[in-house]
TORLUM-313797 format. One record per residue: x, y, z of N, C-alpha, C in turn; residue in three letters. Coordinates in steps of 0.2 Angstrom, whole numbers, plus 5000, padded with zeros to 4 digits. Example, Ala and Ser with C-alpha at 12.3 -4.5 7.8 and 13.67 -1.06 7.14 Angstrom:
<atoms>
506649725039506249785039506649845039ala;506449895035506849955036506450005039ser;
</atoms>
This chain:
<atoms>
488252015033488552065029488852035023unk;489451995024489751955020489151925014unk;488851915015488151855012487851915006unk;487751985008487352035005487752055002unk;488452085001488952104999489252064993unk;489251994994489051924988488651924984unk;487951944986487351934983487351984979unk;487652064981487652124977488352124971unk;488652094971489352084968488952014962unk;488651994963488251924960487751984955unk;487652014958486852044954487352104949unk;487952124950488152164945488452134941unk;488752094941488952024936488352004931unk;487951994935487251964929487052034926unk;486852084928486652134925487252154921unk;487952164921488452184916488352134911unk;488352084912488652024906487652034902unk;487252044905486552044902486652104898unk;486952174900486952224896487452224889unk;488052194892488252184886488152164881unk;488052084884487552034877487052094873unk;486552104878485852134875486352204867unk;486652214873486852304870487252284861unk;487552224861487952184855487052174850unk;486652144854485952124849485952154846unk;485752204851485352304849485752334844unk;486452344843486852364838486652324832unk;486952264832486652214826486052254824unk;485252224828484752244826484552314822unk;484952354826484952434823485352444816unk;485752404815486252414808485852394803unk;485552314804485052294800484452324799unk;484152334803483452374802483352414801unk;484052494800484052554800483452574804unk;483452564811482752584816483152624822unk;482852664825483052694830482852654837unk;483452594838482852554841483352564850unk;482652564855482952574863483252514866unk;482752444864482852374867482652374874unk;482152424874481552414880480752434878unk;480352444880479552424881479352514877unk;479952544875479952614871479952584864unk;480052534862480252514855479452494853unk;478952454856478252454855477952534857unk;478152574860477552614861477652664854unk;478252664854478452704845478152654841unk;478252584840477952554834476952574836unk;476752574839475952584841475752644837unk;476452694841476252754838476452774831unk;476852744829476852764820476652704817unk;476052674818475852604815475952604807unk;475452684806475252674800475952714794unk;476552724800477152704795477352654792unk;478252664787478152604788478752564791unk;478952614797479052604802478852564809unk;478252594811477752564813477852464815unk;477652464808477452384813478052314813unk;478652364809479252344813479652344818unk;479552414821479552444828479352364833unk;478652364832478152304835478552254833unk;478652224828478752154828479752124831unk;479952184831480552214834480552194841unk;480152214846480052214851479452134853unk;479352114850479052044852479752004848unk;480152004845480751964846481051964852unk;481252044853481652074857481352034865unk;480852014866480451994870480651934872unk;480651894866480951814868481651824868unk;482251854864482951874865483051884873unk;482651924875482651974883482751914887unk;482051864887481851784890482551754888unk;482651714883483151694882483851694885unk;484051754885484651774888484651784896unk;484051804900483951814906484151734909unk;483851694909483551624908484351604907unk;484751604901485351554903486051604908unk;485751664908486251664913486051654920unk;485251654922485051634928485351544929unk;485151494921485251444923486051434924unk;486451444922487151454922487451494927unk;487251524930487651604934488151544940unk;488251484941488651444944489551474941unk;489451484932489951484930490151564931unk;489651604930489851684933489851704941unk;489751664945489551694950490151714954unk;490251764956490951774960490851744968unk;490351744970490251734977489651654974unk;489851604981489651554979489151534984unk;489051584988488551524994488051564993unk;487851574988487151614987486451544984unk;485951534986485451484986485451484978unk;485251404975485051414968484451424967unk;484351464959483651484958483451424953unk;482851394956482551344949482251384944unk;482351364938482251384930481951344927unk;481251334923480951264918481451264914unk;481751204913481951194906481751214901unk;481051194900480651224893480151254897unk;479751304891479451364894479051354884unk;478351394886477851414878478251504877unk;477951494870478151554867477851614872unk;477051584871476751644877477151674884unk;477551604888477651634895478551664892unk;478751644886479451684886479251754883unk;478751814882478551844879478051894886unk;477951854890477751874896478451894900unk;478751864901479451864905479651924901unk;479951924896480351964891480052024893unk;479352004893478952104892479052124899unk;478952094905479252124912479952154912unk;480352114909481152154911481052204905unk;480752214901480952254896480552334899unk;480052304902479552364907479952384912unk;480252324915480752384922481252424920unk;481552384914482352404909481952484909unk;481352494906481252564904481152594909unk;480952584915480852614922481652634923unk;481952584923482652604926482952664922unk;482852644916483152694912482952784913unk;482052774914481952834917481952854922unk;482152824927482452854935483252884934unk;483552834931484252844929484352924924unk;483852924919483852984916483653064919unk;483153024928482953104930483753114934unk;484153094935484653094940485253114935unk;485553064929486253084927486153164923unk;486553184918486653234915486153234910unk;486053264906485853254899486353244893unk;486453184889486853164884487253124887unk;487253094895487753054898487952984894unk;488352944891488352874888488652844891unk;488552794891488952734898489352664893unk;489252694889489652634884490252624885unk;490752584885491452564886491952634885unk;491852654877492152704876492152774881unk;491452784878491252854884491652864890unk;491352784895491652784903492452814901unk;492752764898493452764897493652844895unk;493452884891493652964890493352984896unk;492752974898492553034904493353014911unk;493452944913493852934916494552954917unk;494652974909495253004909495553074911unk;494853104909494853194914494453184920unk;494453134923494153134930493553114930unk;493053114925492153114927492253044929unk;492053004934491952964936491052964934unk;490552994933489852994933489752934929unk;490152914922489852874918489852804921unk;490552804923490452734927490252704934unk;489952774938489552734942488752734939unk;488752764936487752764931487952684929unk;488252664926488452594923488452544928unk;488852554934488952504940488152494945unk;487952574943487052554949486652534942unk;486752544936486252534930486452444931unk;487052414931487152344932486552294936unk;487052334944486652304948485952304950unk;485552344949484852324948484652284943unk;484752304937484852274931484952194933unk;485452174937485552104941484852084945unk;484652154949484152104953483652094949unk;483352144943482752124939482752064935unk;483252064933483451994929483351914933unk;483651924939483551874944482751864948unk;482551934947481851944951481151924947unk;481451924940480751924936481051834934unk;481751824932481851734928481751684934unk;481551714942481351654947480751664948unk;480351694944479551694944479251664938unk;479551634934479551564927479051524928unk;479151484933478951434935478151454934unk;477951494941477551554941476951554935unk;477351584930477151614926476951534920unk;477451504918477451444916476551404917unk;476651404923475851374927475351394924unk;475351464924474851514923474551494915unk;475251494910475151504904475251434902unk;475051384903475151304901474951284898unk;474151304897473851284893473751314887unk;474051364885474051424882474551424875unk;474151444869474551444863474451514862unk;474551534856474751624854474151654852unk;473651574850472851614850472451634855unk;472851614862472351614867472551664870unk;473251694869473551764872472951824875unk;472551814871471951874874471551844881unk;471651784884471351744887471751764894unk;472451774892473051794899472751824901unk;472351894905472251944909471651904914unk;471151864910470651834915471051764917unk;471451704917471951684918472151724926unk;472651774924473151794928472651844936unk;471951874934471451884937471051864941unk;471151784940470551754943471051744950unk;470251744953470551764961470051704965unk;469951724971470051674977469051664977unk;468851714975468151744976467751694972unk;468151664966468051624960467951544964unk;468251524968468251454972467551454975unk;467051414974466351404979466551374984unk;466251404991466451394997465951345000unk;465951325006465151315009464851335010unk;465051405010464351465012464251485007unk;464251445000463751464992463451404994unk;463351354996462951294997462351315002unk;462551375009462051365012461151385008unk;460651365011459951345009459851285003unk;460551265000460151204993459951174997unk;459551124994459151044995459651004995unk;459650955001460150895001460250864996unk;461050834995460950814989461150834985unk;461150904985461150954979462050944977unk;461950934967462650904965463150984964unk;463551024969463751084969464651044970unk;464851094966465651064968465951124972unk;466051114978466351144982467251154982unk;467651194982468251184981468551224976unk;469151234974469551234967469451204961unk;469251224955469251174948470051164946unk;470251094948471051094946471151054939unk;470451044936470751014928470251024923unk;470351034918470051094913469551034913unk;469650964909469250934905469250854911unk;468550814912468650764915469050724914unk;469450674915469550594911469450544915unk;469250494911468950424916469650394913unk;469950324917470150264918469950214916unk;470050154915469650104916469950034917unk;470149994924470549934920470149864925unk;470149824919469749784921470149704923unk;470149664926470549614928470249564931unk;470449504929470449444934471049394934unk;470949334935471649304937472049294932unk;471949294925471949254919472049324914unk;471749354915471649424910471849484912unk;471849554910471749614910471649644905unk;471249704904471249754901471149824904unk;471649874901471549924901471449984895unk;471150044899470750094894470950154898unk;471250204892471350274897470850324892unk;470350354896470150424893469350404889unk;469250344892468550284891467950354892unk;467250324888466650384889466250334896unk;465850364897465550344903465150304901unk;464750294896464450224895464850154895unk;465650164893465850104894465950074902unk;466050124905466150134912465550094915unk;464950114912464450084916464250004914unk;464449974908464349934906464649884909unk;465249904913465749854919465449824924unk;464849844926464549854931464249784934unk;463849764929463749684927464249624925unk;464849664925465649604923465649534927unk;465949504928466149454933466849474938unk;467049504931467949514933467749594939unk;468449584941468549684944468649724941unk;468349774942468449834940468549874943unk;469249924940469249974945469150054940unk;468850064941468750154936468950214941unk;469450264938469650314940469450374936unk;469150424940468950484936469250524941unk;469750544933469950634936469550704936unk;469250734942468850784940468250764943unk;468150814946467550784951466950874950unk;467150914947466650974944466050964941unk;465950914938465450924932464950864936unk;464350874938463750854942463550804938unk;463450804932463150744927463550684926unk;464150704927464550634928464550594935unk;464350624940464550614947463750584946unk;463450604943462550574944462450514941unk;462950514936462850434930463150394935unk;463750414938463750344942463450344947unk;463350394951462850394957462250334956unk;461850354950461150324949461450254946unk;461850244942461950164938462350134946unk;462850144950462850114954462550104962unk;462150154962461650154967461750164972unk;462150234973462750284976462250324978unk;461850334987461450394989461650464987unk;461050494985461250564984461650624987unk;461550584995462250625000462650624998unk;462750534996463550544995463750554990unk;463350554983463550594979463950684978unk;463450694983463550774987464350784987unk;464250734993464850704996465550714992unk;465550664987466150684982466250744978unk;465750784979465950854976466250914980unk;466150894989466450924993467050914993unk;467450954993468250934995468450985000unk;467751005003468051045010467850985017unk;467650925015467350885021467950855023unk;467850835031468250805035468450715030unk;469050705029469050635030468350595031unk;468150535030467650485033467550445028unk;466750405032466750325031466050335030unk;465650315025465050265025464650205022unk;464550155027464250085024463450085023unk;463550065015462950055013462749975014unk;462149935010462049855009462549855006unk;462549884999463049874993463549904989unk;463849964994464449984995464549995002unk;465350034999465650055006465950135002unk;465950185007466250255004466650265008unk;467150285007467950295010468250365006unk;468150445011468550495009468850495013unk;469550515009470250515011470650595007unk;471050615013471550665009472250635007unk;472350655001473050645000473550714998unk;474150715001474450745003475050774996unk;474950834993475450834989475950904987unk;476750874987477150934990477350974982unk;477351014981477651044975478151074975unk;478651024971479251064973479351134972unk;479351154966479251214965479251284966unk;478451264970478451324974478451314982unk;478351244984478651254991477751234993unk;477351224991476651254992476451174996unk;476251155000475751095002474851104999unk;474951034995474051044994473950984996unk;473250974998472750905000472250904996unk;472250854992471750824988471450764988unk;470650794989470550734991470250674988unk;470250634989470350554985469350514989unk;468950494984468250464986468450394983unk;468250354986468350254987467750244986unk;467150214981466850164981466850094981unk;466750064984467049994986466349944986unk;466249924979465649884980465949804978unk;465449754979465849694975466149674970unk;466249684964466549664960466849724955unk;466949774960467049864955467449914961unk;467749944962467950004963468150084959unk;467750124963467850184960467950234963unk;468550274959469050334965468950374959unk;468650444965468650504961469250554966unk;469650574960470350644961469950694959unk;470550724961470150794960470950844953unk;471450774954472050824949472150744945unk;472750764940472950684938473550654942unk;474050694945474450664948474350624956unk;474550554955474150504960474950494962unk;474750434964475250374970474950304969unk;474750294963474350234961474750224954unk;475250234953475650224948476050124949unk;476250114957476450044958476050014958unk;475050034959474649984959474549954953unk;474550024946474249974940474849934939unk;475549954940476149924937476149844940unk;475849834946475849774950475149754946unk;474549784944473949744939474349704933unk;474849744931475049734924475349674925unk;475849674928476349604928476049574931unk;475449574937475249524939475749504946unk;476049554951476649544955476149534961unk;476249484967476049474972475249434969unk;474949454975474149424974473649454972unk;473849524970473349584968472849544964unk;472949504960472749484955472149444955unk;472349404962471849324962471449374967unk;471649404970470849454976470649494973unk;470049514978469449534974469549624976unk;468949664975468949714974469149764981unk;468949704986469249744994469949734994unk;470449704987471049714991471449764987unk;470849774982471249854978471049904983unk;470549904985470549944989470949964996unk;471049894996471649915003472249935000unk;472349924995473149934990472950024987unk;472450034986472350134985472250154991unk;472150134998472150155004472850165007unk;473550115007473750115009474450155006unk;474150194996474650204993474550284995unk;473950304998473550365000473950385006unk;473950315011474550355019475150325016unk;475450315013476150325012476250375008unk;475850405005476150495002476250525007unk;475950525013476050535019476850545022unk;477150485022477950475021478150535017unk;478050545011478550585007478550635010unk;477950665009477750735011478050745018unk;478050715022478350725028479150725027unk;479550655024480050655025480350745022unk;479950765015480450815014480250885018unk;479650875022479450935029480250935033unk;480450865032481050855037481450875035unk;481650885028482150905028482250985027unk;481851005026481651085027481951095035unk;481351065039481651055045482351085048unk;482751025043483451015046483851065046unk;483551115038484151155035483851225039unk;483351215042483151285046483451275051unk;483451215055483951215061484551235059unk;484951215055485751255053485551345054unk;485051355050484951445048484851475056unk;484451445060484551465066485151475069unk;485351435068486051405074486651445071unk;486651485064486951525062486751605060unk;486351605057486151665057485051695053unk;484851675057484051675058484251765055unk;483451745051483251815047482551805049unk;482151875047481251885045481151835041unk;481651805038481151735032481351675036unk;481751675040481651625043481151605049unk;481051645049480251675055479651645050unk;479651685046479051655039479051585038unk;479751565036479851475036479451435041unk;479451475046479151435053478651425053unk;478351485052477551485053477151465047unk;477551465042477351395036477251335036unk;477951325040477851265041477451225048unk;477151265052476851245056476051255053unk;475851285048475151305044475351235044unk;475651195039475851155035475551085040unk;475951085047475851015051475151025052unk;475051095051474151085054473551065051unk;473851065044473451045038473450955037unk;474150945040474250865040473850845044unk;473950865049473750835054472950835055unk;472550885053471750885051471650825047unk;472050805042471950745036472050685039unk;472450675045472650625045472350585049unk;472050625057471850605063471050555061unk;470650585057470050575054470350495052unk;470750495047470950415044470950355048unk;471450395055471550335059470750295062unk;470350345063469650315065469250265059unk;469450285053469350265045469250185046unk;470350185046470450115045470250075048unk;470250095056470150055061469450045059unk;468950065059468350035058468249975053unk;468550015047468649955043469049885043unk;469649885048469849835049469149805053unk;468949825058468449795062467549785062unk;467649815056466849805056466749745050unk;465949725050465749685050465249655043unk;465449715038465449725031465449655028unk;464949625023465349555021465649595014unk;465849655013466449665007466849675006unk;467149675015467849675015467849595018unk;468449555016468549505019469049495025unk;469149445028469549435033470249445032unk;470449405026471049415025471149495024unk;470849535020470849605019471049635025unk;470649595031470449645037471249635040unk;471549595040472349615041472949635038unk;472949655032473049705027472949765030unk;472349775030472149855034472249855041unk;472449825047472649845053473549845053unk;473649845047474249865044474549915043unk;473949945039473950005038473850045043unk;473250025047473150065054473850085057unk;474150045058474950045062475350125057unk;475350115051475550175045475250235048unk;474750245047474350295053474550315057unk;474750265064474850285071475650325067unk;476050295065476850315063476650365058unk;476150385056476250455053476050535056unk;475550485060475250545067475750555072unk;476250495076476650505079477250545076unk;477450535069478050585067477550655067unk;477250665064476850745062476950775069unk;476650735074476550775083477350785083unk;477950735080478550765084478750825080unk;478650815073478950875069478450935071unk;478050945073477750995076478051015083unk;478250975087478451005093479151035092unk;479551005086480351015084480251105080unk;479651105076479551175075479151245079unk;478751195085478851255090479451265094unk;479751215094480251215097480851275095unk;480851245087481151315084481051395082unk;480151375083480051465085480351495091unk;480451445097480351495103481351495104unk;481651455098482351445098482451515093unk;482151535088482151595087482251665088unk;481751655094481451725097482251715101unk;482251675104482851695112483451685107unk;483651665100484351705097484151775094unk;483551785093483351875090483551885096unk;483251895103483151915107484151925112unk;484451865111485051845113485551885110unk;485451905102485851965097485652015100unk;485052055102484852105103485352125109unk;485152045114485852075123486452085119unk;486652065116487352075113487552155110unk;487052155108487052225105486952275109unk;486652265114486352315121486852315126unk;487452265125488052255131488652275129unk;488552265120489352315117488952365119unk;488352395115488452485116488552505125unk;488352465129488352475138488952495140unk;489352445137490152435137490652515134unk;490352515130490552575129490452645129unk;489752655131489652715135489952725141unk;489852665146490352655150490952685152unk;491352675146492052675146492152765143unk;491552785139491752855141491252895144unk;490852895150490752925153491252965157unk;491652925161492052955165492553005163unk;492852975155493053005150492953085148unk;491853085146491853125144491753185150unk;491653145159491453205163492253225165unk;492753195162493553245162493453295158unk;493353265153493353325145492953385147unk;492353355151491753425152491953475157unk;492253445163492553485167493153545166unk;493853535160494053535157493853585150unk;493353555149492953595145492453655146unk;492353695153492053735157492353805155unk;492053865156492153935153492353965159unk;492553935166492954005172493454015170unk;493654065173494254105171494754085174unk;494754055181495054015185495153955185unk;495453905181495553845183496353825183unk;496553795189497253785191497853745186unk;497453685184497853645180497853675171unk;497553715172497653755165498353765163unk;498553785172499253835168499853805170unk;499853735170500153665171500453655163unk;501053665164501453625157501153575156unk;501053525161501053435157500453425159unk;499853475162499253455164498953415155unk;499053435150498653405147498953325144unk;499553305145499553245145499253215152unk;499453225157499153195165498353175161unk;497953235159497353205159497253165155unk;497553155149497453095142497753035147unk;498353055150498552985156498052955160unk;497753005163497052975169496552945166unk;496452995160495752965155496052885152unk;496552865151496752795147496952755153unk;497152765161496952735165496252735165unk;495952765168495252745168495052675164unk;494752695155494952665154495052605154unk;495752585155496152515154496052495161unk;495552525167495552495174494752465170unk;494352525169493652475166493652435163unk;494052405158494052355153494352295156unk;494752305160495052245164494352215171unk;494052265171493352265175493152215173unk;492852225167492352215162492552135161unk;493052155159493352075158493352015165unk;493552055169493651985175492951995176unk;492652025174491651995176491451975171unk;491651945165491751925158490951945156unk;491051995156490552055152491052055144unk;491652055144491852065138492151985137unk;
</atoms>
């Protein structure tokens, strides 16, 4: 109760200190502009409508500043509200730092649309000519009308939560609009639109021809980019954002090479290398699917190694698995992602300076060194599962709500999706430590039963953080359930107590004409006497049976 009561005293604080800033703009704006202006989503529908005044398309352009003002100001009181907040244990809301003109003008236009919602719910209800201005409240208050200051006090607080409810959907919105300049604004509604039915499933593939080069999955990067860095014990060179021909001209080097394409969509690049490196057309297939299980297949003259790698977004809370293709031939390796952000940032920095032996080995030790940089994203993502974890067991042990129910069953989607990624690996590396490949070398092969060991400690933490989260589903139910006796044993408790209370009152309370202690002077304290013994005998009951 304490927590909702903070949070509603939090939200009339933001929506006052918002109404006032805005309502000081809107004055300025008004005296300057000589406009009759509202400083909500009413200011564009009047500029639309009197376009061809000339009026009209200042109205409009009025309201696209007003737009980014609205952004603006939401935005630093959500990012600041530490220094307005009257109550302080309320969760921080993340804010981008920086945001496009487009997503401040999207923002801007939602609070300006609800502003004008609120105003017209508020206008079916108060009087007609009500004003809630400082002045107004203050005279109405003096002859009693209290009306103006509460329209102002529920016009705050909601005003608070729209503020709060539209500035911690940025991030959100930010995503959406990323890529996005002022010319491309007409492009937002198929953006914000596209939906799930857009993603090719495996049941678009059923009937092709094997083979067949179909990207299965999410498209998560507009335009492809290759890598390129080439090395041996003496040298390096790297290249970011190289064309494909050069790529293939590595192929005959002496040195290693490792090439990186981000973007695994577009079938004619997955073909170029497929055919220049001599990559079966399964598994060409293969790198396009990114709904397949983890696996392993050896060629004469490669090795293919799909792997998921695990990645957490702060953000919005969200687990995604991306999945990462190994070609592994002798003097070349090639890894197709499906985003740009990797876990291969300590690899090239150790190529550069030449740290360790990365350098003097061959193409199987790069590859053990992106295999093993694959299960240790594993670690992150897990360790901050665990702290989620930890801060849910406090919420339980204090006060569990509906979203912490939802937490749970998130997070248990979450170990189930790990756990599919991970178990497949463990068969992975183990073959590769043990098989009989001459492309992996021996030195290699104990590197990689190293790895193996990463694996078993990634699956044995996963199994335990999953049994800690069923554990705290069923820790849940029995405090929902434990509140619930609590609350079935005070009301018990006090029906109890007047029961016998109310069969005095009832008796006492009967229409004969006859009843003896009627005509009793002090009958009627006796009875409140008897009724408060009772009473005070049940409660002493209640207590030595520690019911209370």
């Amino acid at each position: 109760m304490r927590d909702q009561i903070g949070i509603i005293v939090n939200r009339l604080v933001y929506g006052f200190t918002f109404a006032f800033l805005y309502q000081i703009v809107i004055g300025i704006a008004t005296s300057l502009l000589s406009l009759p202006l509202t400083g909500n989503i009413q200011d564009l529908i009047s500029g639309v409508e009197q376009i061809d005044s000339q009026q009209g398309p200042w109205l409009v352009t009025w309201w696209i500043i007003s737009t980014l003002i609205i952004t603006g100001m939401a935005l630093m009181i959500i990012r600041y509200k530490k220094y307005l907040s009257p109550y302080k244990g309320e969760k921080n809301i993340e804010v981008p730092p920086r945001i496009t003109v487009v997503t401040a003008i999207i923002i801007g236009s939602l609070i300006s649309f609800l502003f004008f919602l609120l105003d017209s719910v508020i206008g079916l209800v108060a009087k007609a000519g009500t004003a809630t201005d400082v002045e107004a409240i203050y005279q109405a208050a003096v002859v009693g009308d209290f009306t103006p200051l509460v329209i102002s006090i529920i016009f705050s607080i909601v005003a608070g939560f729209i503020i709060v409810g539209v500035a911690s959907k940025t991030s959100k919105v930010k995503e959406i609009t990323k890529d996005l300049g002022l010319q491309d604004i007409t492009k937002i509604s198929q953006i914000i639109n596209k939906t799930k039915t857009q993603k090719i499933s495996l049941s678009d593939t059923i009937g092709q021809s094997p083979g067949a080069l179909i990207h299965v999955g999410e498209k998560r990067v507009e335009n492809i980019r290759i890598d390129m860095m080439e090395y041996d014990n003496e040298t390096i060179s790297e290249q970011n954002n190289v064309k494909i021909e050069e790529c293939l001209e590595s192929k005959d080097k002496p040195n290693v090479s490792w090439i990186n394409v981000i973007g695994i969509h577009d079938p004619k690049i997955i073909e170029a290398f497929g055919n220049s490196f001599e990559i079966h057309p399964l598994h060409q297939a293969n790198i396009m699917n990114t709904e397949l299980r983890p696996s392993i297949e050896v060629s004469d003259n490669y090795v293919m190694i799909m792997l998921k790698m695990p990645h957490y977004i702060n953000e919005t809370g969200k687990l995604e698995l991306e999945q990462i293709s190994i070609i592994l031939a002798k003097d070349h390796v090639i890894t197709f992602q499906e985003i740009e952000a990797d876990f291969f940032d300590q690899i090239r920095k150790r190529l550069r300076n030449k740290t360790g032996a990365i350098r003097n080995l061959k193409s199987d030790y790069l590859s053990y060194a992106i295999i093993d940089a694959i299960i240790d994203s594993y670690f992150l993502v897990i360790e901050k599962i665990g702290d989620i974890t930890e801060e849910l067991e406090e919420e339980l042990m204090k006060n569990p709500t509906a979203d912490t129910m939802q937490t749970i069953q998130t997070l248990k989607r979450r170990m189930i999706s790990l756990r599919k990624s991970i178990w497949p690996a463990r068969e992975i590396i183990d073959f590769l430590g043990r098989d009989s490949t001459m492309l992996i070398s021996d030195n290699t092969r104990t590197y990689l039963r190293d790895v193996y060991n990463h694996v078993i400690q990634v699956i044995d933490t996963i199994e335990g953080l999953r049994d800690v989260i069923g554990g705290m589903l069923d820790t849940y139910l029995s405090s929902v359930s434990n509140r619930m006796n609590e609350v079935m044993k005070t009301l018990t408790i006090i029906a109890s107590i007047f029961i016998p209370i109310t069969f005095i009152a009832g008796i006492y309370g009967t229409n004969f004409v006859y009843v003896p202690e009627l005509q009793w002077e002090g009958s009627y304290f006796v009875m409140l006497t008897g009724m408060a013994a009772i009473s005070g005998i049940m409660i002493a009951w209640f207590k030595r049976k520690k019911w209370l």
